[in-house]
C-alpha positions as CSV (number, residue, x, y, z in Angstrom):
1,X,-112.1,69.4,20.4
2,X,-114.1,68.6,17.0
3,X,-111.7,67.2,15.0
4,X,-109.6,64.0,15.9
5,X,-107.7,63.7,12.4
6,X,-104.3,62.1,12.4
7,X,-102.4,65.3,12.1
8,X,-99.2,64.2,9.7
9,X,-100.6,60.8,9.3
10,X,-102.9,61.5,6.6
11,X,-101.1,63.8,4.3
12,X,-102.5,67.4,4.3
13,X,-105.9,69.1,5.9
14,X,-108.7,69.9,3.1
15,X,-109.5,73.1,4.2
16,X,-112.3,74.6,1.8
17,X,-113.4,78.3,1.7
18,X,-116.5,79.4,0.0
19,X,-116.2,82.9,-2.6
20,X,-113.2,82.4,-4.4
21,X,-114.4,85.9,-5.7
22,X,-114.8,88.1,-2.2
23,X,-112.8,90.7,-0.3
24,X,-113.7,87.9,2.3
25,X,-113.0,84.9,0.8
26,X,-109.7,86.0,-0.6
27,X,-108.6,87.6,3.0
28,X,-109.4,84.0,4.6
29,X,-107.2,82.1,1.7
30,X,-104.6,85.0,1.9
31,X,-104.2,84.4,5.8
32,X,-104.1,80.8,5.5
33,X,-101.1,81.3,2.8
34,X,-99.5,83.5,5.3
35,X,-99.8,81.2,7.9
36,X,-97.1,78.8,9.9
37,X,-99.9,75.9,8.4
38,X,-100.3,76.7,5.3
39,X,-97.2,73.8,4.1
40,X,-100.2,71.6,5.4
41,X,-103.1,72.9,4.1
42,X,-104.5,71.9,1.1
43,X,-106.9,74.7,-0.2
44,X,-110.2,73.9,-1.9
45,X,-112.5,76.9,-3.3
46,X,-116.1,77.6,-4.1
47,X,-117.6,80.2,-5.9
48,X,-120.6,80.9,-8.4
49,X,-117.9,82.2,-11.5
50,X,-115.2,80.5,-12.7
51,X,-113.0,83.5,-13.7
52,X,-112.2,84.5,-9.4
53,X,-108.9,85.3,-9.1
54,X,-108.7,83.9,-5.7
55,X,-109.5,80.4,-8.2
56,X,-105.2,81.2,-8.5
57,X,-104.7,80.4,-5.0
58,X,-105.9,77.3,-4.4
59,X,-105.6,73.9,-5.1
60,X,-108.9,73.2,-6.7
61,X,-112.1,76.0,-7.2
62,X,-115.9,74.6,-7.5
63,X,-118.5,75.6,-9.2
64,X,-121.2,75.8,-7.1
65,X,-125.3,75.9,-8.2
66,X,-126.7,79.7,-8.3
67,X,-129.6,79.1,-6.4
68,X,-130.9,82.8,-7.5
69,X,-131.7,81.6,-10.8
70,X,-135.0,80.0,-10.9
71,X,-134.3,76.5,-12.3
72,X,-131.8,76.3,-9.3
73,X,-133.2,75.3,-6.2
74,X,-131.7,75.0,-2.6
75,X,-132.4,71.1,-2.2
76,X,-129.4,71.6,-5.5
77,X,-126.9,73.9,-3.8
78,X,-127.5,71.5,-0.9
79,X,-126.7,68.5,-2.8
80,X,-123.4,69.7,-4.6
81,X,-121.7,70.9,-1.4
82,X,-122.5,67.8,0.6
83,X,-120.6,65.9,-2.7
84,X,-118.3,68.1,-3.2
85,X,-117.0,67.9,0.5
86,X,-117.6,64.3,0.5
87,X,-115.8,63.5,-2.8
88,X,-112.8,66.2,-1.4
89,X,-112.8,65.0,1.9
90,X,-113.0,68.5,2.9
91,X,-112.3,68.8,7.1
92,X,-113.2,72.4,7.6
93,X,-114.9,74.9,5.8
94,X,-114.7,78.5,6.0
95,X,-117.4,80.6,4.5
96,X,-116.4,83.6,2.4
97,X,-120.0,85.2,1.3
98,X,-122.5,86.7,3.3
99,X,-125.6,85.2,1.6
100,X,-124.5,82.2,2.0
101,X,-124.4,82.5,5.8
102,X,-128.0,81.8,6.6
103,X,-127.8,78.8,4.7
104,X,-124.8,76.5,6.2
105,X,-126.3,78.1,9.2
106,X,-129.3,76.2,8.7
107,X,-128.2,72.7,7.1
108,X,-125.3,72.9,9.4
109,X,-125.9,69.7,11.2
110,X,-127.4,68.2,7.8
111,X,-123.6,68.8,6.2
112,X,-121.4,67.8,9.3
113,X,-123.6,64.1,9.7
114,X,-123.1,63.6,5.9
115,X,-119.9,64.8,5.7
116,X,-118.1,64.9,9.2
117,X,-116.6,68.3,8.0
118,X,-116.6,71.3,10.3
119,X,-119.0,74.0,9.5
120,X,-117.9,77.0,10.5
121,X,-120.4,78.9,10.6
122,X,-122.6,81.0,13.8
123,X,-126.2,79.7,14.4
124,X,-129.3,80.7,12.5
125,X,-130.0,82.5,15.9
126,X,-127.0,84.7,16.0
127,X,-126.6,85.3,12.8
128,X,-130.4,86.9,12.5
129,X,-129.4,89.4,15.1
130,X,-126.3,90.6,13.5
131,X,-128.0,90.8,9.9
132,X,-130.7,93.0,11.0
133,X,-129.6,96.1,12.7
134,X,-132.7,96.7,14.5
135,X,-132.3,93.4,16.1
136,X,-128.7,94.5,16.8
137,X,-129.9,97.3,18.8
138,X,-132.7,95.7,20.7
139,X,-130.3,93.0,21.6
140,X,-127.7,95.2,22.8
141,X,-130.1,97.1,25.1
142,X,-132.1,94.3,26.1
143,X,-128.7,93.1,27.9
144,X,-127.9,95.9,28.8
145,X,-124.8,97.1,26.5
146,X,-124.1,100.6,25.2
147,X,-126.0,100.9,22.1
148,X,-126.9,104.0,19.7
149,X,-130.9,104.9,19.9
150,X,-132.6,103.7,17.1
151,X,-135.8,103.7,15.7
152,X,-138.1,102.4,12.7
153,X,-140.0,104.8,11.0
154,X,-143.1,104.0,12.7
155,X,-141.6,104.6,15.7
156,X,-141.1,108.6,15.0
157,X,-144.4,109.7,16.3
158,X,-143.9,108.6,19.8
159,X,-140.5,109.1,19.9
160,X,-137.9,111.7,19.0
161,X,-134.4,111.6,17.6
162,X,-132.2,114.6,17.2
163,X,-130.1,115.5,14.0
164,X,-128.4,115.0,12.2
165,X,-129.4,111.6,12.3
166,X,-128.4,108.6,10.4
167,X,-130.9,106.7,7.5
168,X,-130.1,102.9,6.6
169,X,-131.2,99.8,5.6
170,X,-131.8,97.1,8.2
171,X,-130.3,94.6,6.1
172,X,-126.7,95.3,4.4
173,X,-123.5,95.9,4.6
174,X,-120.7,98.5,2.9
175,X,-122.7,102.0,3.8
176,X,-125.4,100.4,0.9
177,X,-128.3,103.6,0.7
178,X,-126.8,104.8,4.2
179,X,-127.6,108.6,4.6
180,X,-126.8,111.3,7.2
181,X,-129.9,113.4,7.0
182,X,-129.5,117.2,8.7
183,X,-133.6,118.0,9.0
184,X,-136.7,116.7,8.9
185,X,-137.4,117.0,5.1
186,X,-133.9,114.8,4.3
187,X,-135.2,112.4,7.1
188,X,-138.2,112.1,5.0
189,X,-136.8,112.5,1.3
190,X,-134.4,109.6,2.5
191,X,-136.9,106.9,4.1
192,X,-138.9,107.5,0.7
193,X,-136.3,105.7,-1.2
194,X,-135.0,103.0,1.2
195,X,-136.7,99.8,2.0
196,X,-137.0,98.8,5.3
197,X,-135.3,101.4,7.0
198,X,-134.2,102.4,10.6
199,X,-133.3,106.1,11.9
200,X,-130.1,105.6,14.1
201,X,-128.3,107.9,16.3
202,X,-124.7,109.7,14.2
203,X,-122.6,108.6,16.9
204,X,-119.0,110.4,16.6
205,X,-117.8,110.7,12.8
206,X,-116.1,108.7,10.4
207,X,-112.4,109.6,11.7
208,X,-113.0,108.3,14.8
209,X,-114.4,104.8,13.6
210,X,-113.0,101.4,14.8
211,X,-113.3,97.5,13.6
212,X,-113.0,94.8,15.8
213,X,-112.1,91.1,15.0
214,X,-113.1,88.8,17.9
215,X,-112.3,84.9,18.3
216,X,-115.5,83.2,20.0
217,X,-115.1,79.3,20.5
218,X,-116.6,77.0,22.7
219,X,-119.0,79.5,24.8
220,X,-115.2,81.6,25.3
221,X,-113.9,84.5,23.6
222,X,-110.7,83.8,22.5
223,X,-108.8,86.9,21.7
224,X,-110.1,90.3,20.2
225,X,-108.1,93.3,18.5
226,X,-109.0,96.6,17.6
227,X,-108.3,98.7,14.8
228,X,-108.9,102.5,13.9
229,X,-109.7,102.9,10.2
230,X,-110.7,105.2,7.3
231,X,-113.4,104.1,4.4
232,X,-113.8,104.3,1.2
233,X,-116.7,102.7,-0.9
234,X,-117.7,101.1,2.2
235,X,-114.3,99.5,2.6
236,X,-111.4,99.9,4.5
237,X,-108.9,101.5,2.5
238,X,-107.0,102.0,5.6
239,X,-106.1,100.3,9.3
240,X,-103.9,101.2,12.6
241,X,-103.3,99.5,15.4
242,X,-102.2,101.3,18.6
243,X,-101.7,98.8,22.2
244,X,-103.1,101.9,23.7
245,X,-106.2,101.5,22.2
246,X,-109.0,102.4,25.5
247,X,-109.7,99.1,27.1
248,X,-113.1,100.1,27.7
249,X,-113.5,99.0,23.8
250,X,-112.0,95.6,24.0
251,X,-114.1,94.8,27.1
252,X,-117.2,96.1,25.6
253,X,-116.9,94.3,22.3
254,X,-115.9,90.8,24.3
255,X,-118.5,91.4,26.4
256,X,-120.9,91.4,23.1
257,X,-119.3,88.5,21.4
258,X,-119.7,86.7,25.3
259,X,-123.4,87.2,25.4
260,X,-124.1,86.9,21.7
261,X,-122.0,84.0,21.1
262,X,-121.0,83.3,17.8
263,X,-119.1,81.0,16.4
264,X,-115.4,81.3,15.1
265,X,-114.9,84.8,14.1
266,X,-117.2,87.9,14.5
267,X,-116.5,91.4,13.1
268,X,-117.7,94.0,15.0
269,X,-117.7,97.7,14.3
270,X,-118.3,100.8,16.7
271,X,-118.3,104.7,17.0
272,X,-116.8,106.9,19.7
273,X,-120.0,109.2,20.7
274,X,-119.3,112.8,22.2
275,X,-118.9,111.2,26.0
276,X,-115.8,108.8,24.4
277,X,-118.7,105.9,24.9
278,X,-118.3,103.1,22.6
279,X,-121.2,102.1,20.7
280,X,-121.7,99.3,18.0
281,X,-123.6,100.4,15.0
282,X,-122.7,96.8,13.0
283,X,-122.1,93.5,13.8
284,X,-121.3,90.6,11.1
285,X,-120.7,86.9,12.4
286,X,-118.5,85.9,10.1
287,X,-114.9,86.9,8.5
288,X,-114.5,90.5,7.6
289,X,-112.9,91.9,4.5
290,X,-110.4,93.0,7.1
291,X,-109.6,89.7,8.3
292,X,-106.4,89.6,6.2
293,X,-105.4,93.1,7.7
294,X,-105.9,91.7,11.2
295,X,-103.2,89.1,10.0
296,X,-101.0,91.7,9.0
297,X,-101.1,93.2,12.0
298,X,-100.8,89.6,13.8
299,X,-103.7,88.8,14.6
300,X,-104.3,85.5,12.0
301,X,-107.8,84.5,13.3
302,X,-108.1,82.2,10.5
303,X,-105.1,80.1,11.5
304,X,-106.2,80.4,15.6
305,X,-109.4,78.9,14.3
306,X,-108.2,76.4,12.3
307,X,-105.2,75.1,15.3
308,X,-108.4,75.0,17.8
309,X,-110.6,73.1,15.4
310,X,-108.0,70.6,14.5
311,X,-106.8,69.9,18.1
312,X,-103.5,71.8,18.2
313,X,-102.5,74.5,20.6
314,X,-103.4,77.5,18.7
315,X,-100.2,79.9,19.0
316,X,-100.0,83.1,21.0
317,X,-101.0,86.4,19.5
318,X,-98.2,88.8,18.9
319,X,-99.3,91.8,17.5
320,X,-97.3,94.8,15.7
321,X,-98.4,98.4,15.7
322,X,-98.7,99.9,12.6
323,X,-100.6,101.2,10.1
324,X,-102.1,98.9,7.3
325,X,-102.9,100.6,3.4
326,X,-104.8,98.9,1.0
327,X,-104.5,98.6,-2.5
328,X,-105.2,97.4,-6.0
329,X,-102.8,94.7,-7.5
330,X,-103.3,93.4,-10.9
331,X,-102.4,89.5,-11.7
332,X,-101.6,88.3,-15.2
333,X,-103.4,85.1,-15.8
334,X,-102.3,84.2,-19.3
335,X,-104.4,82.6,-22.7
């Protein structure tokens, strides 16, 4: 165990969570409201605007330095989370933006010394084999996992890949410049126009598409669930959850998350190809904009995490079928 605070002793847990302003933030904060916890969880946000609405839902809401602009620097950001978590006495913190990953990655143990708060956040490791898809693939076949072929452009002259075929970037999320490309001119007209692409197998299609939330502590994955859903923007719009779900998809993806071995939650999303194989075309080591849909469903990975870090015995799983819709809500905030 990590974390040997006097649970009831010392009034509530600081729990922080970083983008205030993210599907993925907000889906962290949401769970933890929804959670048997959240009575003793006092809620601490970050974020680089001060208008987020998920500001509303907690406690307190930082500012944090913008390290893009060029009077910020990293040694800053650095600097202000360290205080900030000192000052707040923040235990764990959850971290709601992906560009932000790379960095608590890497001044992880620089934080947790300062600080003694939890970081929870994969290694720099991991996390530069699920942000670069072409490191996705090589790791899954290097292991020896299913895996769709794919191939950088430089690659095409030795080896051949049949269409329609699907054009990305390595790097990015949300089906960002993703194309399906039907001949060789569209295969050509489309790696014109995107930087630093790879040429990837179209495994199944879109209506049969799944995401997976997987629970990976202490060299153990700790549960896993799988949902079917359907996209819109790069988001999903919609979720089910079937207990008949083939169990050659669970084993697969806790397999992955075995070998990979993140830390605390990893999202993991897969195609059906035309022999009903599974195969991962995404991995994120982080929350997912889904992780409040998970909860929905019963799956509250946020509050497992959270139980395990602070030395409780996290509670049992029990999920619902269903289907999950997503919408727009407006909130008035007032003068």
């Amino acid at each position: 165990m990590y974390l040997k605070k006097r649970w009831g002793l010392m009034g509530r847990i600081k729990v922080g969570v970083t983008g205030t302003g993210s599907l993925i933030g907000q889906a962290i904060i949401k769970s933890i409201k929804s959670s048997n916890m959240s009575k003793d969880i006092y809620m601490i946000g970050f974020d680089y605007f001060d208008d987020t609405v998920g500001a509303l839902w907690v406690e307190k809401n930082y500012l944090l330095p913008d390290f893009f602009r060029e009077e910020v620097t990293v040694e800053d950001w650095l600097e202000e989370v360290i205080e900030i978590i000192d000052f707040e006495g923040i235990e764990i913190l959850f971290i709601g933006i992906d560009f932000e990953l790379e960095l608590f990655a890497k001044y992880k143990n620089t934080i947790e010394l300062k600080t003694k708060c939890k970081i929870v956040v994969s290694s720099q490791d991991v996390i530069k084999i699920a942000d670069d898809k072409y490191m996705t693939y090589e790791f899954l076949k290097e292991k020896g996992f299913y895996y769709p072929q794919t191939l950088l452009p430089e690659e095409l002259e030795k080896e051949k890949i049949d269409f329609p075929c699907f054009i990305k970037p390595r790097k990015g999320s949300r089906s960002r410049d993703a194309f399906i490309v039907m001949d060789s001119q569209q295969l050509n007209e489309a790696l014109s126009v995107i930087s630093s692409p790879i040429i990837q197998e179209l495994i199944g299609n879109s209506e049969v598409e799944y995401t997976c939330g997987v629970i990976h502590l202490d060299n153990e994955v700790k549960g896993a669930i799988t949902l079917r859903r359907e996209l819109k923007d790069g988001n999903t719009m919609t979720a089910s959850f079937c207990k008949d779900t083939p169990r050659i998809i669970y084993d697969y993806v806790c397999q992955v998350a075995s070998e990979l071995k993140p830390f605390g939650a990893c999202n993991i999303q897969i195609r059906l190809d035309v022999n009903d194989i599974p195969k991962i075309f995404e991995i994120n080591c982080r929350h997912s904009g889904t992780t409040y849909i998970r909860t929905l469903f019963g799956f509250n990975e946020v509050e497992y995490i959270l139980s395990y870090l602070l030395g409780k015995k996290p509670k049992k799983f029990i999920l619902k079928e269903g289907v999950v819709k997503r919408y727009y809500e407006e909130v008035f905030v007032g003068s």
